[in-house]
Wavefront OBJ file of the C-alpha trace (Angstrom):
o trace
v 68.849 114.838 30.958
v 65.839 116.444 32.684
v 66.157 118.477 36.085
v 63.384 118.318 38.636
v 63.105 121.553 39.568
v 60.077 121.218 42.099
v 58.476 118.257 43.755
v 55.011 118.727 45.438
v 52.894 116.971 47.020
v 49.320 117.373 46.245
v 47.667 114.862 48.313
v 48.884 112.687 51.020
v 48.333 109.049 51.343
v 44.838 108.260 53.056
v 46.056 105.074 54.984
v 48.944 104.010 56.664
v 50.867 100.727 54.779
v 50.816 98.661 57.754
v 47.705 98.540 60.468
v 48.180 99.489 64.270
v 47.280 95.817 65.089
v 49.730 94.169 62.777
v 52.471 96.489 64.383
v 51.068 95.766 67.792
v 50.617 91.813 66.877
v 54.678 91.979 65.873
v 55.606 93.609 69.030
v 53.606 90.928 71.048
v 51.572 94.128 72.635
v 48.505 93.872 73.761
v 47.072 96.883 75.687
v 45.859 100.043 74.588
v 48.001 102.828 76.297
v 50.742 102.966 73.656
v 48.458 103.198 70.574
v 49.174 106.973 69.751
v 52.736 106.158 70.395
v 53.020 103.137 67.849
v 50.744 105.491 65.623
v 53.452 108.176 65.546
v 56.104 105.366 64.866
v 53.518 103.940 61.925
v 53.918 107.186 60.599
v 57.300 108.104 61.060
v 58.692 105.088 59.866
v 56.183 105.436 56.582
v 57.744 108.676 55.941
v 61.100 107.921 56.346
v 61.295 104.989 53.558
v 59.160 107.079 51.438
v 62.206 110.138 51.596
v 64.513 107.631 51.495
v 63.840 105.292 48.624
v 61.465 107.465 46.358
v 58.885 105.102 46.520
v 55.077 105.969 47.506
v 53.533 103.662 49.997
v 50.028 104.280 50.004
v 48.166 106.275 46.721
v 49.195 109.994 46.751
v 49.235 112.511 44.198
v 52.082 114.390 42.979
v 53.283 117.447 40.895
v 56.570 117.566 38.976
v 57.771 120.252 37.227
v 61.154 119.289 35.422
v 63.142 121.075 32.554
v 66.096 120.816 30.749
v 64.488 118.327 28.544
v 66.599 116.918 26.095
v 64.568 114.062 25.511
v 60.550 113.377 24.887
v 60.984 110.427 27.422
v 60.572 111.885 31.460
v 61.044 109.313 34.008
v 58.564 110.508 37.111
v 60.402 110.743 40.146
v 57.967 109.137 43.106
v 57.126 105.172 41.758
v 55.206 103.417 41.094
v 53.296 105.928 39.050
v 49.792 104.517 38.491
v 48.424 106.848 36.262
v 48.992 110.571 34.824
v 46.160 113.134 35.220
v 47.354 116.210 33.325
v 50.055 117.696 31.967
v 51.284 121.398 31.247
v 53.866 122.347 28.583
v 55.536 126.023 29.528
v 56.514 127.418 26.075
v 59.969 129.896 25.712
v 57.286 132.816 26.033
v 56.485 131.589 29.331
v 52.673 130.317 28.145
v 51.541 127.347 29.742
v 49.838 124.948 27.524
v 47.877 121.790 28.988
v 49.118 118.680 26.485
v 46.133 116.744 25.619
v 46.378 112.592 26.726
v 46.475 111.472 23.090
v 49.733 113.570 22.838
v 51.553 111.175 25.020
v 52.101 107.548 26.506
v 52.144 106.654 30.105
v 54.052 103.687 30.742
v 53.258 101.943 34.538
v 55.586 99.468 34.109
v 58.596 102.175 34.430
v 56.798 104.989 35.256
v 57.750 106.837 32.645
v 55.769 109.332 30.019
v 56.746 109.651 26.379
v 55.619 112.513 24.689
v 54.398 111.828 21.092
v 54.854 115.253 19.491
v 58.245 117.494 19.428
v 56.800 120.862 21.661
v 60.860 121.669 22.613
v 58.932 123.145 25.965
v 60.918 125.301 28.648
v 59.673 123.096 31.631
v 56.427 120.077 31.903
v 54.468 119.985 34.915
v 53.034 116.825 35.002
v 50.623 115.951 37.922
v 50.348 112.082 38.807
v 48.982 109.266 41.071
v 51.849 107.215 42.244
v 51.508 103.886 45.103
v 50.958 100.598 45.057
v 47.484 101.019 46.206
v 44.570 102.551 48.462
v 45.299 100.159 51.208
v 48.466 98.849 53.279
v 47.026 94.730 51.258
v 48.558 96.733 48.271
v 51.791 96.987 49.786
v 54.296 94.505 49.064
v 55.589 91.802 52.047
v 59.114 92.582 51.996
v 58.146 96.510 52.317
v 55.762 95.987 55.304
v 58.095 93.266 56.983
v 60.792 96.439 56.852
v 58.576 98.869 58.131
v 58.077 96.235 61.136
v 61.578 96.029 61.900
v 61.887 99.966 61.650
v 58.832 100.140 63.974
v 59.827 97.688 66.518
v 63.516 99.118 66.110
v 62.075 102.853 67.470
v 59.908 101.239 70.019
v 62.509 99.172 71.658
v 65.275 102.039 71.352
v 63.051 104.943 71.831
v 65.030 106.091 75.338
v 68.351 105.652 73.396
v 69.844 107.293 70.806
v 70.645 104.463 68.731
v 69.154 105.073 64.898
v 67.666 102.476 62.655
v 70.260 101.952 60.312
v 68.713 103.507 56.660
v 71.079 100.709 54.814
v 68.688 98.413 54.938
v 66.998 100.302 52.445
v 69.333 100.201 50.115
v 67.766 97.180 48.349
v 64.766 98.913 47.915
v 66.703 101.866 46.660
v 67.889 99.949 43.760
v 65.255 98.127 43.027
v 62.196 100.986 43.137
v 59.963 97.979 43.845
l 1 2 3 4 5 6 7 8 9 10 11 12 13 14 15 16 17 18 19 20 21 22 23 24 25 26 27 28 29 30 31 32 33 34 35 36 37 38 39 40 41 42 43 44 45 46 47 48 49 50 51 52 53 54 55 56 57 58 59 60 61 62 63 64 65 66 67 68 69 70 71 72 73 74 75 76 77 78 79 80 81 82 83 84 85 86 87 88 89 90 91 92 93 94 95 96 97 98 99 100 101 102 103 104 105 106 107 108 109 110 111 112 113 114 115 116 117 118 119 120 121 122 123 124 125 126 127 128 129 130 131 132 133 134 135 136 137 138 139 140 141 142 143 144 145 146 147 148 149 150 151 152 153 154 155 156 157 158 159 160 161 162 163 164 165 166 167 168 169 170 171 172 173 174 175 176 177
């Protein structure tokens, strides 16, 4: 079984997955002077079901450096992956080697890389695109009608200390839409 030894970011998401006006339009507000306050809540929210469920929003790209590899199939960590864009192979000396694309298969549909050739390395750094898109009209429904309810859960409770209840991510959990 592989071990994830380090998760980076590389490169936030450029967009939020849900607009200012469809958060406003779902909180039947329509004035201007809490804008950088449903903003913050846009974002928060966004970040939260991102930690939680392992799943990336908006396009981003992302390093992952595993080891332990018992097996030539790694399943990435953030999903959906969309694409691969390099990969290095640390030998036992410690030399890192970058594994050319016709070396391995990058499967979308589980977001998963199979490595074609037995290189037995100590630890893969593989650097990826994962999201559903560029936009929030990439994101599915059922994710943005969450976020929603998150949003309009911190809005309404913002001067208590009530929290939004992170079961109702579970689904998504399960499911890595």
């Amino acid at each position: 079984m592989q071990k994830v030894k380090s998760l980076i970011r590389v490169s936030p998401p450029t967009a939020w997955p849900i607009s200012l006006d469809e958060v406003k339009l779902f909180l039947k507000i329509d004035h201007e002077e809490e804008d950088s306050l449903l903003e913050l809540l846009i974002s928060a929210a966004s970040e939260k079901f991102e930690i939680i469920t392992g799943i990336a929003l908006i396009s981003q790209i992302w390093k992952v450096i595993v080891s332990d590899i018992d097996l030539l199939d790694i399943t990435l960590p953030i999903q959906p992956a969309m694409s691969v864009q390099k990969i290095f192979a640390q030998d036992m000396f410690g030399q890192n080697k970058e594994i050319p694309k016709k070396s391995y298969v990058f499967d979308a549909n589980d977001g998963s890389v199979y490595l074609k050739e037995m290189c037995f390395p100590r630890t893969l750094e593989i650097t990826y695109q994962a999201g559903y898109g560029e936009s929030a009209k990439a994101v599915p429904a059922s994710i943005k009608a969450m976020l929603l309810r998150h949003i309009a859960t911190m809005y309404e409770e913002r001067s208590s200390s009530a929290p939004f209840d992170i079961a109702n991510y579970q689904d998504f959990i399960k499911a890595r839409l």
